[in-house]
GUMI-521580 format. One record per residue (C-alpha): residue in one letter; y, x, z. Coordinates in nm, 4 decimals. Example, Ala and Ser with C-alpha at 12.3 -4.5 7.8 and 13.67 -1.06 7.14 Angstrom:
<sites>
SITE aa       c2       c1       c3
SITE  A  -0.4500   1.2300   0.7800
SITE  S  -0.1060   1.3670   0.7140
</sites>
This chain:
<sites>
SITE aa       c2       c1       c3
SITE  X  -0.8211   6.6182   1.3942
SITE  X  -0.5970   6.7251   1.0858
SITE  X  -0.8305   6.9913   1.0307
SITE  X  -1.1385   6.8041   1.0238
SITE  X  -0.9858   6.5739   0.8373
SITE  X  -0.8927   6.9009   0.5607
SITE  X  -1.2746   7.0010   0.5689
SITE  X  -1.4010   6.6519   0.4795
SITE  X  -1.1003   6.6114   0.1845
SITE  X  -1.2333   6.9377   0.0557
SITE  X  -1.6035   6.8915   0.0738
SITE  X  -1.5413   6.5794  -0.0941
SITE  X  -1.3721   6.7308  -0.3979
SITE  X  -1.6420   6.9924  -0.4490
SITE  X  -1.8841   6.7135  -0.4443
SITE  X  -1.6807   6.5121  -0.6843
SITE  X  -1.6722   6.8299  -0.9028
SITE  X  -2.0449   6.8601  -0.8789
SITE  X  -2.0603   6.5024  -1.0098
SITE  X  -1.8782   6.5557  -1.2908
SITE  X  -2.0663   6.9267  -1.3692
SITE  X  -2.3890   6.7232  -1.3616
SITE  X  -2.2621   6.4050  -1.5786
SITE  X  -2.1341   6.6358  -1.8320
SITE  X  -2.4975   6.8128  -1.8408
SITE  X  -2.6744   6.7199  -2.2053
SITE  X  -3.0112   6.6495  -2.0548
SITE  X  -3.0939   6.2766  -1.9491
SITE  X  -3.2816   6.4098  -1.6804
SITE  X  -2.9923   6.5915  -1.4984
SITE  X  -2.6679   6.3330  -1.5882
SITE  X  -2.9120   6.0245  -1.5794
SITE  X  -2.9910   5.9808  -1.2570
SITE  X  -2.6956   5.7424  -1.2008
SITE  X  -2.7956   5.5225  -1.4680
SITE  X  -3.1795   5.5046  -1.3323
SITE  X  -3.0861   5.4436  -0.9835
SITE  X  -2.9201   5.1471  -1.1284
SITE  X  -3.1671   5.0196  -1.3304
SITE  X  -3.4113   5.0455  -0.9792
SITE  X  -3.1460   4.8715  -0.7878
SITE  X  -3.0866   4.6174  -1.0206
SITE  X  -3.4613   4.5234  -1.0838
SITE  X  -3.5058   4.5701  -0.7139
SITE  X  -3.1978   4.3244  -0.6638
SITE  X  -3.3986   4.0540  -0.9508
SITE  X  -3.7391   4.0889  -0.8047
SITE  X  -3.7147   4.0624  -0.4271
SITE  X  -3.3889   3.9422  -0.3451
SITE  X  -3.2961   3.6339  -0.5687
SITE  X  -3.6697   3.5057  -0.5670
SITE  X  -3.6133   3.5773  -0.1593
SITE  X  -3.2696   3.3761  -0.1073
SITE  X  -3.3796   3.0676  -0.3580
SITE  X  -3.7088   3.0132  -0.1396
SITE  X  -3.5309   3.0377   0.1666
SITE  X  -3.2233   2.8543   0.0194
SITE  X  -3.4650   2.5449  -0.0919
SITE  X  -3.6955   2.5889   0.2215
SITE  X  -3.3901   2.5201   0.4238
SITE  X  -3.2935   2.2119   0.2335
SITE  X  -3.6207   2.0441   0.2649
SITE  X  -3.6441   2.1363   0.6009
SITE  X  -3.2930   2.0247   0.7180
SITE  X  -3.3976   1.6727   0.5388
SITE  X  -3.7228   1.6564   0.7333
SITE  X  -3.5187   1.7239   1.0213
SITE  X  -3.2006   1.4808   0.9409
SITE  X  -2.9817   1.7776   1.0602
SITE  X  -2.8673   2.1070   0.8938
SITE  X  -3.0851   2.3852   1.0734
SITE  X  -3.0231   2.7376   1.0719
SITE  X  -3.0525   2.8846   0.7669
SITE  X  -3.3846   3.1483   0.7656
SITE  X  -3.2105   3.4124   0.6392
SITE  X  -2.9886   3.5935   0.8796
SITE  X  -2.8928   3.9164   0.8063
SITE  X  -2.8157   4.0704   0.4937
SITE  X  -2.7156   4.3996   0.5804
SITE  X  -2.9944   4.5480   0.2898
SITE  X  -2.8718   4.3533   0.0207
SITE  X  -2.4681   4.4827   0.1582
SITE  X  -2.5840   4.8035   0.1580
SITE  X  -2.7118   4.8205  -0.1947
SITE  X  -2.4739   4.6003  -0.3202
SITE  X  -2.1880   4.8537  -0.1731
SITE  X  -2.3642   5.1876  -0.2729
SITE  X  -2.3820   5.0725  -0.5940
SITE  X  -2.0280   4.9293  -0.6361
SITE  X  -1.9618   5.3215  -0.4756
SITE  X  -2.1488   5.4608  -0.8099
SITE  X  -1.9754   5.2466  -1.0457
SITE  X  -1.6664   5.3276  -0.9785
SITE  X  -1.7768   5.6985  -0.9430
SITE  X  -1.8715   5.6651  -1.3557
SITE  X  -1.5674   5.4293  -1.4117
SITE  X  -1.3324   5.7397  -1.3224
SITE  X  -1.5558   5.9697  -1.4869
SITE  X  -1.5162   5.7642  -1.8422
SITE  X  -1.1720   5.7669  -1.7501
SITE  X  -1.1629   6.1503  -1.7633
SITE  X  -1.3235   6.1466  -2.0485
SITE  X  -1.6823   6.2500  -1.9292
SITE  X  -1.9815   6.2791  -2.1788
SITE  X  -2.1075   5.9494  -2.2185
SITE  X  -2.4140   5.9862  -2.4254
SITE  X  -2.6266   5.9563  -2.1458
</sites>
């Protein structure tokens, strides 16, 4: 257990060391993949998920008034939106620490 637990602490740190080798890189196209994947996530985020939740949100209003009782709302699980949300809250503070260090931050 304590040695598996050793082997994941230190693959971790080389990874986090890879990280920062890469964000320190000069080229766009090798530090800037954190800041497109946001950009995707983001517009992905605008363009599918709000219009999605505001038509359910006033679906289920004018429904639950036809009805004269709330109904279940049509949107159940939100496990997509979590996981995005979460992986990108991961990257964030991946960059936050890395400004911190004082990582190139042309890019």
């Amino acid at each position: 257990q304590k040695k598996a637990q050793e082997i994941e602490f230190a693959l971790s740190q080389i990874q986090a060391q890879t990280n920062i080798a890469e964000a320190k890189h000069p080229s766009v196209f090798v530090a800037g993949w954190r800041p497109y994947i946001g950009w995707v996530l983001g517009t992905a985020i605008a363009l599918y998920y709000i219009p999605q939740f505001t038509l359910a949100s006033m679906l289920w209003v004018k429904m639950s008034w036809a009805a004269g009782k709330l109904i279940p709302f049509p949107i159940q699980d939100i496990s997509g939106l979590t996981q995005l949300i979460m992986g990108m809250l991961g990257l964030g503070a991946l960059r936050t620490y890395e400004k911190k260090i004082g990582v190139n931050d042309k890019h």
